[in-house]
N, C-alpha and C positions, 0 to 999 in steps of 0.2 A: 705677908711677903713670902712666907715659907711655904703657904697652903699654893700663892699662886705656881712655885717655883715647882712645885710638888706635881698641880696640874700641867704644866707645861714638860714637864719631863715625860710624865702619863702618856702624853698626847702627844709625844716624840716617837715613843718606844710601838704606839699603837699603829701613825703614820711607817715607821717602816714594818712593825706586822704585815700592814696592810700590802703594803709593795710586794713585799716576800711573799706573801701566801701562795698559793699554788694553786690556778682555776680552777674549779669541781664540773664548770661544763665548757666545754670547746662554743664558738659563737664566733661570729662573724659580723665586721663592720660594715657598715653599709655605705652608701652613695659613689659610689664608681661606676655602678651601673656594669658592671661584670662579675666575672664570678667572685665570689664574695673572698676575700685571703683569710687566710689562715691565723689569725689573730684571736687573742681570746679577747675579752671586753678590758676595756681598763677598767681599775679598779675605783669606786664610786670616787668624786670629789668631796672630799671630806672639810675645805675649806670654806664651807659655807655652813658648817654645823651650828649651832645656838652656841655661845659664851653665856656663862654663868657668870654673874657680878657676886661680890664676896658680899653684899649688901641683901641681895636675892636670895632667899631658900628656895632650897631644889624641892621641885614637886615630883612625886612621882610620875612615870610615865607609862602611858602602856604601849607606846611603839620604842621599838629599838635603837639604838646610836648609831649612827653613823661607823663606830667604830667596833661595832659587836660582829659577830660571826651571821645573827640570825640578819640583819641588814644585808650584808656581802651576798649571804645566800638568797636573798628574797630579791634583792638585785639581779643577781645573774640569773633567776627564773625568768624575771621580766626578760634582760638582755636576750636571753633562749627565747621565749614565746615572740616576740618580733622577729628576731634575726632566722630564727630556725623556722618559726612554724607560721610567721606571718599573720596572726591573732593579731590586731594592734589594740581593737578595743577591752578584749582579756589584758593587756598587758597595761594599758592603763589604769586599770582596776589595781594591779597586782602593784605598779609604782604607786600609786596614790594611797595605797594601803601601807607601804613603808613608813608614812607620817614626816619626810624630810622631801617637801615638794621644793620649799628653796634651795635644796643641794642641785647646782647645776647636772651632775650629768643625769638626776633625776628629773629634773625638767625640763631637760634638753630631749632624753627617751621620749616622754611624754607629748614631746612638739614633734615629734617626728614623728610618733602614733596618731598625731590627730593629722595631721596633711596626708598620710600614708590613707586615712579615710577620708580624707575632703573637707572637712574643715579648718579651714585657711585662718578663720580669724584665730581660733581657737589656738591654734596651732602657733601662730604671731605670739599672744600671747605668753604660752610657753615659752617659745626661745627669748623672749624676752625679757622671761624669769629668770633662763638658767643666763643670761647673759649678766644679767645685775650681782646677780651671785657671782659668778666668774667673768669678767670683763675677757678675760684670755682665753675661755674655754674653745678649745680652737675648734672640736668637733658641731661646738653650738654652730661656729661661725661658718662653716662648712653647710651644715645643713639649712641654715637661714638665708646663705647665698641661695641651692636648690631651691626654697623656697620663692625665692626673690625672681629668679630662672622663671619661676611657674607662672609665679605674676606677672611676668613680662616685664618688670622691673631689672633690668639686666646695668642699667647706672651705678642699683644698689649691690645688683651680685659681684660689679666689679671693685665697688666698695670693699667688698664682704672678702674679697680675695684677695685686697691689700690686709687688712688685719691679720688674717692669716700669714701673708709673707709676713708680717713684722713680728708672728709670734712665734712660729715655728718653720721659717723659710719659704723656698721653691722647690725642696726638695720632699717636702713631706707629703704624705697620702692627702691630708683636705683638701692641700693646695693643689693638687694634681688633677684631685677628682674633681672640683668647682672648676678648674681652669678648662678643661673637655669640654665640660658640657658648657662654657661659655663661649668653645670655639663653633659650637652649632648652628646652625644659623636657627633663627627664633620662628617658632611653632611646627620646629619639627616636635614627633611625638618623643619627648624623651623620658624615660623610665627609671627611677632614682629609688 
């Protein structure tokens, strides 16, 4: 009881680290289809990390926690080689080499890496992943609308755009930027 109380405290104090920290590269969000804002990345979703059962020995591991520095930083390379430099199959590399593929916004990157180069299914996938992980992850839900947009599925993108208001408004950036580009009319050329 004390051990669990012990990691949950841990895992408090690391969650606001994480908040706190101060971004080491500027980067920019994508799907608005303008110029990109001034935001830095958020920082990884950490609710999807592995739990340890008090029954389970820890194995050692040779990728990072979720909650370690060399993560954060191995994150925001990836975030930069997309956002900045437009690499998406480098940056797939560089996420899938973090070793936390079911952390949502790590495979959420990932699915927007692979549509960013044309594979669709691949790409489905992935959001799919980071959806299961985070049911809320609203930037998943954002780009899997685009997604859905590309398909010509625009039933599900308008699906995709209620989730969104019910997790973070009408007033926030996904919502903003999936709603545009659902006011287009379908097969213009649009660019996400």
């Amino acid at each position: 009881m004390l051990k669990s109380a012990i990691k949950l405290a841990t895992l408090a104090l690391f969650s606001v680290a994480l908040v706190a920290a101060p971004p080491s590269v500027p980067a920019f969000a994508a799907g608005g289809g303008g110029d990109p804002p001034s935001a830095t990345p958020p920082p990884p979703d950490t609710r999807s990390a592995p739990r340890s059962s008090a029954k389970s020995k820890k194995k050692p591991s040779k990728q990072s926690s979720v909650d370690d520095a060399a993560f954060r930083q191995g994150y925001r390379a990836a975030h930069a080689t997309i956002y900045e430099r437009n690499d998406y199959a480098a940056a797939i590399g560089q996420l899938k080499a973090l070793g936390h593929d079911d952390n949502a916004g790590v495979a959420n990157l990932i699915g927007y890496s692979y549509r960013k180069l044309g594979d669709y299914k691949l790409s489905q996938t992935w959001y799919e992943r980071a959806l299961k992980a985070d049911p809320n992850h609203v930037l998943t839900w954002q780009y899997y609308g685009l997604w859905q947009i590309e398909q010509g599925n625009r039933d599900q993108a308008s699906y995709h755009l209620s989730r969104i208001a019910a997790i973070c408004g009408t007033a926030c950036e996904e919502y903003r930027s999936l709603a545009t580009a659902l006011e287009k009319p379908p097969g213009t050329g649009l660019v996400y």
